[in-house]
N, CA, C and O of each residue as an XYZ file, in Angstrom:
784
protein
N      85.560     56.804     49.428
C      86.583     56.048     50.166
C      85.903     54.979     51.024
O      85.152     55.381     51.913
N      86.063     53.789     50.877
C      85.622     52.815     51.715
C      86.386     53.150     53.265
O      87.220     54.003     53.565
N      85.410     51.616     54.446
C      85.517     51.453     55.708
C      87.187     51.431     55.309
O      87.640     52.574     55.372
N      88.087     50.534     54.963
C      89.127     50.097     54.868
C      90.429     51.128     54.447
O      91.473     51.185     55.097
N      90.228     51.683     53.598
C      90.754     52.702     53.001
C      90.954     54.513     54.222
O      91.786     55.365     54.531
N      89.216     54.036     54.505
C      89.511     54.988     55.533
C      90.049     55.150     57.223
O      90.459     56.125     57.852
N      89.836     53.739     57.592
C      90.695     53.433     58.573
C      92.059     53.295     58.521
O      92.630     53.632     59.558
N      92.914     52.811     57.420
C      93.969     53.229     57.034
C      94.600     54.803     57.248
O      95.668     55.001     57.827
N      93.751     55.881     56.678
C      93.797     57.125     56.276
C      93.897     57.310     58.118
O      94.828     58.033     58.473
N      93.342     56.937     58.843
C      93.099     57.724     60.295
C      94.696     57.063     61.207
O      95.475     57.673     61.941
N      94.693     55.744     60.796
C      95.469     55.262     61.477
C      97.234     56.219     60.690
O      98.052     56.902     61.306
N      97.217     55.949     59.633
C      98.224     57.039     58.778
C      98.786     57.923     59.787
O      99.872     57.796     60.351
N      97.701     59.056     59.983
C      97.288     60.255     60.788
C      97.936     60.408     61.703
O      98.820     61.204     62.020
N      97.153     59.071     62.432
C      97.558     59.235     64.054
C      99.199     58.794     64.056
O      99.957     59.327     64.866
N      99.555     58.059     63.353
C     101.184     57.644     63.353
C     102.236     58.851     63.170
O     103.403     58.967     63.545
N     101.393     59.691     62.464
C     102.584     61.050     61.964
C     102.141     61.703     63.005
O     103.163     62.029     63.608
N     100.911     62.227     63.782
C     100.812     62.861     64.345
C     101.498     62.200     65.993
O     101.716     62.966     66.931
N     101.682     61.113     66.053
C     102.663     60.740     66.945
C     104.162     61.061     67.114
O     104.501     61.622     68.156
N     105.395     60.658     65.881
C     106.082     61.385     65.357
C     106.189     62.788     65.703
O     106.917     63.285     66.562
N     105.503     63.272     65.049
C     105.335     65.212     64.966
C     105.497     65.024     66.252
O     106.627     64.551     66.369
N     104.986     65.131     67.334
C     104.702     65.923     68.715
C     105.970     65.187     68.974
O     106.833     65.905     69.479
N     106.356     63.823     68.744
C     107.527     62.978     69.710
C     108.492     63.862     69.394
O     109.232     64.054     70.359
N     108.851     64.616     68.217
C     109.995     65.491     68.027
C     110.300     67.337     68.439
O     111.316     68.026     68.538
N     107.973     67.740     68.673
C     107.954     68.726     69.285
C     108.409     68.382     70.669
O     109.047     69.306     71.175
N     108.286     67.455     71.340
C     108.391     67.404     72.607
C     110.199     67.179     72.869
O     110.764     67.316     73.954
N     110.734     66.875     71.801
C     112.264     67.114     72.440
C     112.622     67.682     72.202
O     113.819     67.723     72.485
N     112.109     68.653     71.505
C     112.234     70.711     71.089
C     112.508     71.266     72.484
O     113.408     71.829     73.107
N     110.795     70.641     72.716
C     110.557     71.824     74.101
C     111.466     71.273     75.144
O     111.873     72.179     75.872
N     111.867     70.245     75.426
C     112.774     69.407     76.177
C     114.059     70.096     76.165
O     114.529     70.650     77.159
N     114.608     70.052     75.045
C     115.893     70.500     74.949
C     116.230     71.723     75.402
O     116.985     72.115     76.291
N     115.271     72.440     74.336
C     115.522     73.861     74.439
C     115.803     74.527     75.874
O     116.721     75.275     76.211
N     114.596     73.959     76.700
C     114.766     74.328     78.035
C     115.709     74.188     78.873
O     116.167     75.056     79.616
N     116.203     72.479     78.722
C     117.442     72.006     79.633
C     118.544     72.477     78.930
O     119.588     72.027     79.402
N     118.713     73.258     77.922
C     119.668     73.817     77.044
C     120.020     75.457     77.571
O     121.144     75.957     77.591
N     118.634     76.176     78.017
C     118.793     77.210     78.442
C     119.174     76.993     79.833
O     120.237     77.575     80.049
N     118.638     76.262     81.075
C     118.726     75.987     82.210
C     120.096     75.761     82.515
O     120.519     76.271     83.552
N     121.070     74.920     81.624
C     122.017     74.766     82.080
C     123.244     75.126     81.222
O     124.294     74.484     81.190
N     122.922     76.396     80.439
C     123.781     76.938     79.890
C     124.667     76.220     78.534
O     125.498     76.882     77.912
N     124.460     75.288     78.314
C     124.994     74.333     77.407
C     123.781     73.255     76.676
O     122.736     72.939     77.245
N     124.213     72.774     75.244
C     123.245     72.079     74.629
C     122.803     70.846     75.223
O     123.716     70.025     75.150
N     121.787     70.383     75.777
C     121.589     69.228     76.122
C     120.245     68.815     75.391
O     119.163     69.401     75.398
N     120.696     67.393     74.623
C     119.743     66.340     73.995
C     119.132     66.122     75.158
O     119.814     66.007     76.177
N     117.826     66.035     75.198
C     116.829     65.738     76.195
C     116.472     64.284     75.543
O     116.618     64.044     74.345
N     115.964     63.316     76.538
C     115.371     62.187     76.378
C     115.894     60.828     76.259
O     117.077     60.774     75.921
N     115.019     59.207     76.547
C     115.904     58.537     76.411
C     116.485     58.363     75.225
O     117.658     57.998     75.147
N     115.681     58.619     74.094
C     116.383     57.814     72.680
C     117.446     59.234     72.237
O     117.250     60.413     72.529
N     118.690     58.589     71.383
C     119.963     58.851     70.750
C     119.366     59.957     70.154
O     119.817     61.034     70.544
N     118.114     60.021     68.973
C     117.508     60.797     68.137
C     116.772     61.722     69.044
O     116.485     61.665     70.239
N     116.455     63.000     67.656
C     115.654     63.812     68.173
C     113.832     63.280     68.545
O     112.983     63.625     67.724
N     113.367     62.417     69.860
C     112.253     61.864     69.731
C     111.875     62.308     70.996
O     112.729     62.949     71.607
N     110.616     62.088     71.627
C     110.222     62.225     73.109
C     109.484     61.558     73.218
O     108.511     61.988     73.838
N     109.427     60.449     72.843
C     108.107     59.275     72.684
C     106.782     59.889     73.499
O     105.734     60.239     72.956
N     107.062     59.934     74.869
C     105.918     60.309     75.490
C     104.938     61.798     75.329
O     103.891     62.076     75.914
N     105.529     62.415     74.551
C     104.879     63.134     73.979
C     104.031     63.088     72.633
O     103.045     63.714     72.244
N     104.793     62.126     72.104
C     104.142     61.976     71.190
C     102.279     61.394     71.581
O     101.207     61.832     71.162
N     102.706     59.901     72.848
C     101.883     59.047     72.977
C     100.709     59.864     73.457
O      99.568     59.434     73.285
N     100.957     61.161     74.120
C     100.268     62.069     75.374
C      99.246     62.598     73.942
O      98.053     62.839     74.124
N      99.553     62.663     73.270
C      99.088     63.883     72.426
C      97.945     63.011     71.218
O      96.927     63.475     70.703
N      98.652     61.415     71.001
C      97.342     60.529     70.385
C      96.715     60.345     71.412
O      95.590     60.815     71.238
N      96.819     59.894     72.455
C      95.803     59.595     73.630
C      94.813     61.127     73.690
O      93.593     60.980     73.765
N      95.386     62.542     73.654
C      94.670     63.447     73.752
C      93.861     63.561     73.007
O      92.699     63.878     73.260
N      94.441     63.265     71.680
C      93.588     63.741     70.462
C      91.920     63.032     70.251
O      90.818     63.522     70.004
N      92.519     61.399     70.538
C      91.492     60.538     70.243
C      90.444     60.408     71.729
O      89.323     59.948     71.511
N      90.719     60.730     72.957
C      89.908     61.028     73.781
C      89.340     62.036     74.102
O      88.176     62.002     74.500
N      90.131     63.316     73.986
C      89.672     64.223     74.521
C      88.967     64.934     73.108
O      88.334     65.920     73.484
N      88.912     64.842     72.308
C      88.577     65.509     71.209
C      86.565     66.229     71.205
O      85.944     67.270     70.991
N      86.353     64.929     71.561
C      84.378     65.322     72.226
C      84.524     65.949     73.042
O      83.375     66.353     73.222
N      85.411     66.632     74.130
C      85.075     67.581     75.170
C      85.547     69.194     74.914
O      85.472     70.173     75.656
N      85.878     69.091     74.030
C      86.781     70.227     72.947
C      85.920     71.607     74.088
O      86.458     72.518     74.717
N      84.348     71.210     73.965
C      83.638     72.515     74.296
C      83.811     73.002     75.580
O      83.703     74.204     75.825
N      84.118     72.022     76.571
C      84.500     72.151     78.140
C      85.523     71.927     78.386
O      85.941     70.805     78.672
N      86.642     73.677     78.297
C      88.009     73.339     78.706
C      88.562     73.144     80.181
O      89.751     72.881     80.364
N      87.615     73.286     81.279
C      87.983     72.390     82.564
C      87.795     71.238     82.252
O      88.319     70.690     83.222
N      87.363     70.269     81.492
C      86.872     69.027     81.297
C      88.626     68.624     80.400
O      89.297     67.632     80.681
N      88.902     69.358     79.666
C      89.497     69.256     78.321
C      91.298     69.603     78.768
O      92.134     69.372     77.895
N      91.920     70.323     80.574
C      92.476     70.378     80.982
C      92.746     68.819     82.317
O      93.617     67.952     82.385
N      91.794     69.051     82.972
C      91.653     67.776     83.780
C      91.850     66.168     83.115
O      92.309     65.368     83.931
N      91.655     65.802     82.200
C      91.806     64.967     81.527
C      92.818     65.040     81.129
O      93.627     64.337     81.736
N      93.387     65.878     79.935
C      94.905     65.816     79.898
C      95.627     66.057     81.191
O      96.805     65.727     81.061
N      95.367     66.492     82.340
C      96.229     66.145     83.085
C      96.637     65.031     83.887
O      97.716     64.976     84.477
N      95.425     63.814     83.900
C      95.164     62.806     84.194
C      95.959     62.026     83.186
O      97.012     61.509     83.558
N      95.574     61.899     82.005
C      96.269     61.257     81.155
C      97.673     60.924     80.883
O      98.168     59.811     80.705
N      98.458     62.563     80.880
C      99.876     62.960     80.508
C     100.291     62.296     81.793
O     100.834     61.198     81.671
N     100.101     62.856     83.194
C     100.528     62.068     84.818
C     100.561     61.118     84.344
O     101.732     60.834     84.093
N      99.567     60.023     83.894
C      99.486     58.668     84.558
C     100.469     57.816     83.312
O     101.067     56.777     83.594
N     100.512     58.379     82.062
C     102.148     58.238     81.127
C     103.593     58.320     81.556
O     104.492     57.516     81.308
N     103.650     59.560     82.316
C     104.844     60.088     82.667
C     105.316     59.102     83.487
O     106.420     58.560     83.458
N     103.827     58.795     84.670
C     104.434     57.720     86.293
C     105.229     56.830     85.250
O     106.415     57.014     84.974
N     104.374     55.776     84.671
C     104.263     54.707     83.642
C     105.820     54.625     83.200
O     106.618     53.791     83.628
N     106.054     55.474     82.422
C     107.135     55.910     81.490
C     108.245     55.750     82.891
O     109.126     54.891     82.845
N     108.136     56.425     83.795
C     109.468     56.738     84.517
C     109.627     55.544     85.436
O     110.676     55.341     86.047
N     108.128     54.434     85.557
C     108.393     52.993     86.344
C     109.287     52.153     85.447
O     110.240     51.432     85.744
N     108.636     52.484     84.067
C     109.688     51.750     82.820
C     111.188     51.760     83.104
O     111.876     50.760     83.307
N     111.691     53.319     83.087
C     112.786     53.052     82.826
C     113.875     52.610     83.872
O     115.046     52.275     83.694
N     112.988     52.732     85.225
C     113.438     52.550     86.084
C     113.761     50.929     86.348
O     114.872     50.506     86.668
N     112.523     50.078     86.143
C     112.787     48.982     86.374
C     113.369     48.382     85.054
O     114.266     47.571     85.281
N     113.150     48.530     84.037
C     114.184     48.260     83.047
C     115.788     48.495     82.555
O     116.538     47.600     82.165
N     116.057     49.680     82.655
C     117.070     49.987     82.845
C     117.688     50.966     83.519
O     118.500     51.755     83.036
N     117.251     50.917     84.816
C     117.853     51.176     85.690
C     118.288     52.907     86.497
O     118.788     53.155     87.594
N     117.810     53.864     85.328
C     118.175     55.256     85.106
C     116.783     55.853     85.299
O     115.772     55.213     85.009
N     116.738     57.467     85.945
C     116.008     57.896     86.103
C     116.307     59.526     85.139
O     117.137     60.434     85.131
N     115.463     59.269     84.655
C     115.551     60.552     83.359
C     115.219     62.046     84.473
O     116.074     62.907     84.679
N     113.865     62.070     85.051
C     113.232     63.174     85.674
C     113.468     62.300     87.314
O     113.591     61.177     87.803
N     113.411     63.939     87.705
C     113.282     63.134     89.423
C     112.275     64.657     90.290
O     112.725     65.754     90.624
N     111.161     64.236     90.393
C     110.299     65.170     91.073
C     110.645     65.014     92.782
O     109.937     65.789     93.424
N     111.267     64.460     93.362
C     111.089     64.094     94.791
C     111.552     65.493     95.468
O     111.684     65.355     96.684
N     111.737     66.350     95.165
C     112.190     67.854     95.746
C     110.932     68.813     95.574
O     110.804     69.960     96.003
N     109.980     67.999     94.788
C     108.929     69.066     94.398
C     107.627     68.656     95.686
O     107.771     67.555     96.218
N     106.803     69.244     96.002
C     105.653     69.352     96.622
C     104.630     68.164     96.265
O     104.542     68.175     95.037
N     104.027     67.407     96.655
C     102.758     66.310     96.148
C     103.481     65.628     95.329
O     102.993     65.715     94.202
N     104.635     64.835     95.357
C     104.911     64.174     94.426
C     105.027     62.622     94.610
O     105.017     62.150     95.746
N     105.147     61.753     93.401
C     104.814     60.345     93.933
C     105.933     59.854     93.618
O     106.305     60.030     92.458
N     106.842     59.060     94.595
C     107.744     58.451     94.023
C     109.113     59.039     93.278
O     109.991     58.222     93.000
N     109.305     60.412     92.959
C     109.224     60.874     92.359
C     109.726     61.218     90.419
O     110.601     61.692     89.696
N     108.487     60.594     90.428
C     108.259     60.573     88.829
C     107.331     61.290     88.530
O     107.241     61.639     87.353
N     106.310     61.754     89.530
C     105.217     63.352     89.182
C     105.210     63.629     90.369
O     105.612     63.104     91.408
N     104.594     64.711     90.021
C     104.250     65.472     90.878
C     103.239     66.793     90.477
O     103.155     67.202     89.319
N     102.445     67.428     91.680
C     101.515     68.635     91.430
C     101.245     69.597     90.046
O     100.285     69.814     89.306
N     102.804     70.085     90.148
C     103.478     70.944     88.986
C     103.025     70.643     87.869
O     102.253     71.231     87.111
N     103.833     69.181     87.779
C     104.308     69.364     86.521
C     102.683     68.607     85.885
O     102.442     68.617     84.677
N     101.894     68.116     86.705
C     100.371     67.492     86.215
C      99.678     69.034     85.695
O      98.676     69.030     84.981
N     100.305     70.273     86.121
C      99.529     71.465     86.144
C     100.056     71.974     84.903
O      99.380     72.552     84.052
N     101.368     71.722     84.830
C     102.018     72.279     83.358
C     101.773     70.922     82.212
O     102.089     71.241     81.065
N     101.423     69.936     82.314
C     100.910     68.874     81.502
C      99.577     69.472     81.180
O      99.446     70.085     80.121
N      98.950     69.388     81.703
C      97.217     70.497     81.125
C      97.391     71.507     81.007
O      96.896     71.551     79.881
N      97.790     72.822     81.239
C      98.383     73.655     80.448
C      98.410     73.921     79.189
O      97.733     74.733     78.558
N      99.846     72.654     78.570
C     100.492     72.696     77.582
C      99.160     72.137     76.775
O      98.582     72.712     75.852
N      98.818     70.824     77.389
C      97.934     70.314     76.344
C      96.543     70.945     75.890
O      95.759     70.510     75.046
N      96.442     72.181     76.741
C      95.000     72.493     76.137
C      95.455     73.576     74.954
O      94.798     73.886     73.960
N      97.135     74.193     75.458
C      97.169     74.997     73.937
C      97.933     74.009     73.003
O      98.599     74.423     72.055
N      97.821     72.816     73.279
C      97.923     72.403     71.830
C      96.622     71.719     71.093
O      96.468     71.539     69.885
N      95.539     71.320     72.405
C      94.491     71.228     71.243
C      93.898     72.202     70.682
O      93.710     72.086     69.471
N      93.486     73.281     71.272
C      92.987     74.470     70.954
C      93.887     75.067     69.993
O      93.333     75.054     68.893
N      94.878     75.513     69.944
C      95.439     76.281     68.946
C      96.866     75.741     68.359
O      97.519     76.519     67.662
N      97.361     74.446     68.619
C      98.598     74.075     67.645
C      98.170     73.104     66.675
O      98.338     73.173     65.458
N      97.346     71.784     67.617
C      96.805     70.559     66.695
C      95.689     71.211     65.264
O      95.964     70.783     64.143
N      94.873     71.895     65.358
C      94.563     72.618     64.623
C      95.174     72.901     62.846
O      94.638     72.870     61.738
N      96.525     73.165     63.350
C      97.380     73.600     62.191
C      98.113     72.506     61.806
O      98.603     72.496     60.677
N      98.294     71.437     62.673
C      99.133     70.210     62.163
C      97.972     68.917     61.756
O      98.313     67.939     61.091
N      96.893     69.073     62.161
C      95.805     68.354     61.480
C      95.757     68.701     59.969
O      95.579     67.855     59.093
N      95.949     70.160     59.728
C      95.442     70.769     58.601
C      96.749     70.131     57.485
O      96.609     69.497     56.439
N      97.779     70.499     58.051
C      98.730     69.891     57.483
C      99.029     68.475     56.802
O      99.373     68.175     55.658
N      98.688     67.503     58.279
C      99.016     66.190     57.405
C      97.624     65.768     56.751
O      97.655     64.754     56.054
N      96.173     66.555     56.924
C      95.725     66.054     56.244
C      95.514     66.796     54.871
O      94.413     66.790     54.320
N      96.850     67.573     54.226
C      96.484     68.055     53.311
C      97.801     67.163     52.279
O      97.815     66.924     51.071
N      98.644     66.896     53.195
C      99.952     65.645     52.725
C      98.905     65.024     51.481
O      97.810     65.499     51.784
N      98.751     64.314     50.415
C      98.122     62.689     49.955
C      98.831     61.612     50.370
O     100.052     61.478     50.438
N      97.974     60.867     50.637
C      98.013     59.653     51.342
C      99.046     58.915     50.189
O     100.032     58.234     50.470
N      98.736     59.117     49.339
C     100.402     58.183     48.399
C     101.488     58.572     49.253
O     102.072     57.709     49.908
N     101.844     59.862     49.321
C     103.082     60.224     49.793
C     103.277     59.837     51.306
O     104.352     59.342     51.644
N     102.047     60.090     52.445
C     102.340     59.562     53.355
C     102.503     57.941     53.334
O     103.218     57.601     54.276
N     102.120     56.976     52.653
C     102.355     56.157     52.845
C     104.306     55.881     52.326
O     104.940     54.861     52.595
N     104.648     56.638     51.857
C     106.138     56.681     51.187
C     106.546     57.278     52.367
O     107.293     56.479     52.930
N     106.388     58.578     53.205
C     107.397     58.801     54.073
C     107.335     58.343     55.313
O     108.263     58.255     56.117
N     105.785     57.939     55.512
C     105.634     56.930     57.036
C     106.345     56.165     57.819
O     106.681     56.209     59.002
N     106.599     55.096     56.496
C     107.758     53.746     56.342
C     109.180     53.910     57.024
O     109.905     53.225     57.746
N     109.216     55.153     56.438
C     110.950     55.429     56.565
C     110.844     56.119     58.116
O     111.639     55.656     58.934
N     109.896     57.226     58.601
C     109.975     57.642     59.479
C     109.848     56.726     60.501
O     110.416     56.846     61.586
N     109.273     56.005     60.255
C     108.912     54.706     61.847
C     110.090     53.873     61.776
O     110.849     53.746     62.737
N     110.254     53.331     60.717
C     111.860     53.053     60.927
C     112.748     53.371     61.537
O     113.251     52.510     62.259
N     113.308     54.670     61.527
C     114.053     55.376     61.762
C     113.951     55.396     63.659
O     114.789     55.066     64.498
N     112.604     55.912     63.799
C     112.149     55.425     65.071
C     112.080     54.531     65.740
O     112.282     54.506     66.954
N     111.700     53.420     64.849
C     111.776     51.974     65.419
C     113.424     51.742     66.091
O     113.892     51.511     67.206
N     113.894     51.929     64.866
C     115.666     51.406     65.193
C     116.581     52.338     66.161
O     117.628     51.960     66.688
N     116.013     53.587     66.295
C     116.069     54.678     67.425
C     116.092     53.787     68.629
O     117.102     53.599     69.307
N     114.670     53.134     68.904
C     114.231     52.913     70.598
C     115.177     51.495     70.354
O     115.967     51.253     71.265
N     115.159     50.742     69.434
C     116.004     49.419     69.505
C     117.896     49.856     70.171
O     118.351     49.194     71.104
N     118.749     51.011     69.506
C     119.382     51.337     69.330
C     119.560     51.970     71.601
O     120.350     51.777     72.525
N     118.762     52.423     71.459
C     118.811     53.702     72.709
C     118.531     52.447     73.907
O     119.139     52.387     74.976
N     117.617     51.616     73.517
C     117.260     50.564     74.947
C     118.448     49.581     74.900
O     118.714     49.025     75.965
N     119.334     49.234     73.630
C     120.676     48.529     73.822
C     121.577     49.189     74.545
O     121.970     48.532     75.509
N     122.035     50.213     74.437
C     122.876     51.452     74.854
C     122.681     51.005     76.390
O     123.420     50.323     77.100
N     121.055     51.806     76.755
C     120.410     51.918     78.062
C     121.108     50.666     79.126
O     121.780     50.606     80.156
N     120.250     49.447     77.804
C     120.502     48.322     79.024
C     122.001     47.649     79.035
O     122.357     46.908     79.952
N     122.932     48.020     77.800
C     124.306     47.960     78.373
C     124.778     48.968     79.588
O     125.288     48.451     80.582
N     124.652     50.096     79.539
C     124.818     50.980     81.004
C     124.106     50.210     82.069
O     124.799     50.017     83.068
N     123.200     49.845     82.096
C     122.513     49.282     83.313
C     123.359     47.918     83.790
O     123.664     47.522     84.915
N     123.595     47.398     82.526
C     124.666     45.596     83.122
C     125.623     46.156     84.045
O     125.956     45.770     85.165
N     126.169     47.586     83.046
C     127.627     47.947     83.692
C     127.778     47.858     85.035
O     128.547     47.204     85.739
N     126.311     49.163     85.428
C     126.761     49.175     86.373
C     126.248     48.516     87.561
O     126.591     48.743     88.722
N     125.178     47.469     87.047
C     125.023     45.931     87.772
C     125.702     45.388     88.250
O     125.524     45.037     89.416
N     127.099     44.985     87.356
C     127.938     44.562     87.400
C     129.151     45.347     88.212
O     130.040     44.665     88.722
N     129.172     46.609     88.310
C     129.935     47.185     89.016
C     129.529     46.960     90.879
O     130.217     46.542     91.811
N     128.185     47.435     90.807
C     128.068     46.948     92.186
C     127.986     45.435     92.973
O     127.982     45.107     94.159
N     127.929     44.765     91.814
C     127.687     43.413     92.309
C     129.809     43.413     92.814
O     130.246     42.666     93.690
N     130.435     44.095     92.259
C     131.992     43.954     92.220
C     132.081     44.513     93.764
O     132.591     43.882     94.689
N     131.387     46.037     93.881
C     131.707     46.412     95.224
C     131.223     46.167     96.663
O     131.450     46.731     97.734
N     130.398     45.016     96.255
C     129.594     44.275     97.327
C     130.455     43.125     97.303
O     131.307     43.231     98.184
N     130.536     42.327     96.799
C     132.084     41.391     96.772
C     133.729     41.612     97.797
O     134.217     40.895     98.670
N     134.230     43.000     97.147
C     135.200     43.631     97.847
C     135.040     44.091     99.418
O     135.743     43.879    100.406
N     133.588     44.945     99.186
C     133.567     44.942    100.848
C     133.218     43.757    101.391
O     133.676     43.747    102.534
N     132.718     42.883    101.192
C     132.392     41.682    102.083
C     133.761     40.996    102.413
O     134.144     40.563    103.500
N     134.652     41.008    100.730
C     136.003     40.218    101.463
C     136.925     41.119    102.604
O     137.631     40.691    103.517
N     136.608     42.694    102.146
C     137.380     43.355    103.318
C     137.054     43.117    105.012
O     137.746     43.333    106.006
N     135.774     42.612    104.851
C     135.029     42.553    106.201
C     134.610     44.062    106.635
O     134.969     44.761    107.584
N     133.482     44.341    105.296
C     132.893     45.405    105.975
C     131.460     45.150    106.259
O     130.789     45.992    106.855
C-alpha cells in the first residue's frame, strides 16, 4: 500500500471512528437524561442520533493520547484536559451562536462560566480511559476489519447524513434564536412605550 493509499486508509478510520463515538455519545446522553427524568429524551444539539463532541473528544484522544497508552495518570489527565477544553469551546459556540445553552454547570462546585466544571472534567477522564483501554480496542478491530471498498461506499452516505444533520439542526437552532431575538427586542419596545 503506498504513502497515499495509506493516508487515505487512516483518514477513512478516523472519520468512522468519529461517527461511531458521535452516536455512542448520544446513547450515553440519552439514556441517562431518559432515566433521570423519567421520560425519553433525545439528548443533543442535532435532530439525529449524533453527539458531535464526542465523537471529536475521542479522535483528538485517539490520535494524541495513543503514545501514553503506558501511563494511565498521563492517559486520564490529558483526556481530561482535552474533553474540558471541547466541552467550554462547544458550549461558547452555542451560546454565542445560537443563543441556547444545552448543559449548565453553574450549581456545580469549580465551575467556569458554567459550561464545566470539576465533575464533570473527572467523569470526562474516567470515561475516556475506559474507552481507550478497553472499548476503542474492539471498534479499531472492527473498522479495521470493514475493506476499504466498502468503507469508502458507506462513509459517503454516513457524513452526509451528518453533514445535512448539523446544516438542518443549526437552521432550526438559529431560527429559535431570531425568534426569540425578536421577541425581546418586542418586549423592550413595549416596556419603553409603557414607560417602564
Amino acid at each position: 500500500m503506498n504513502n497515499n493509499s495509506l493516508s487515505y486508509l487512516r483518514l477513512t478510520n478516523l472519520l468512522l471512528y468519529f461517527i461511531i463515538y458521535s452516536f455512542i455519545g448520544w446513547c450515553i446522553e440519552t439514556v441517562y437524561l431518559s432515566l433521570s427524568k423519567g421520560h425519553f429524551v433525545s439528548r443533543g444539539f442535532l435532530i439525529g442520533p449524533f453527539c458531535c463532541i464526542y465523537g471529536l473528544a475521542a479522535v483528538f484522544l485517539i490520535k494524541l493520547l495513543k503514545h501514553f497508552k503506558h501511563n494511565i495518570f498521563l492517559v486520564f489527565t490529558g483526556a481530561s484536559v482535552i474533553a474540558t477544553s471541547l466541552e467550554y469551546i462547544a458550549g461558547v459556540l452555542m451560546r454565542l451562536l445560537f443563543n441556547i445553552v444545552l448543559w449548565d454547570y453553574s450549581h456545580e462546585l469549580f465551575n467556569v462560566h458554567g459550561f464545566i466544571c470539576l465533575r464533570a472534567s473527572i467523569t470526562w477522564g474516567i470515561m475516556s480511559v475506559i474507552t481507550l483501554y478497553f472499548i476503542h480496542p474492539f471498534i479499531r478491530l472492527a473498522v479495521s476489519s470493514v475493506p476499504l471498498s466498502l468503507k469508502s461506499f458507506i462513509l459517503p452516505i454516513l457524513a452526509f447524513s451528518l453533514i445535512f444533520n448539523i446544516i438542518v439542526s443549526s437552521a432550526y437552532a438559529w431560527g429559535i434564536s431570531m425568534d426569540l431575538g425578536h421577541l425581546e427586542w418586542i418586549s423592550i419596545k413595549l416596556k419603553s412605550m409603557a414607560g417602564f
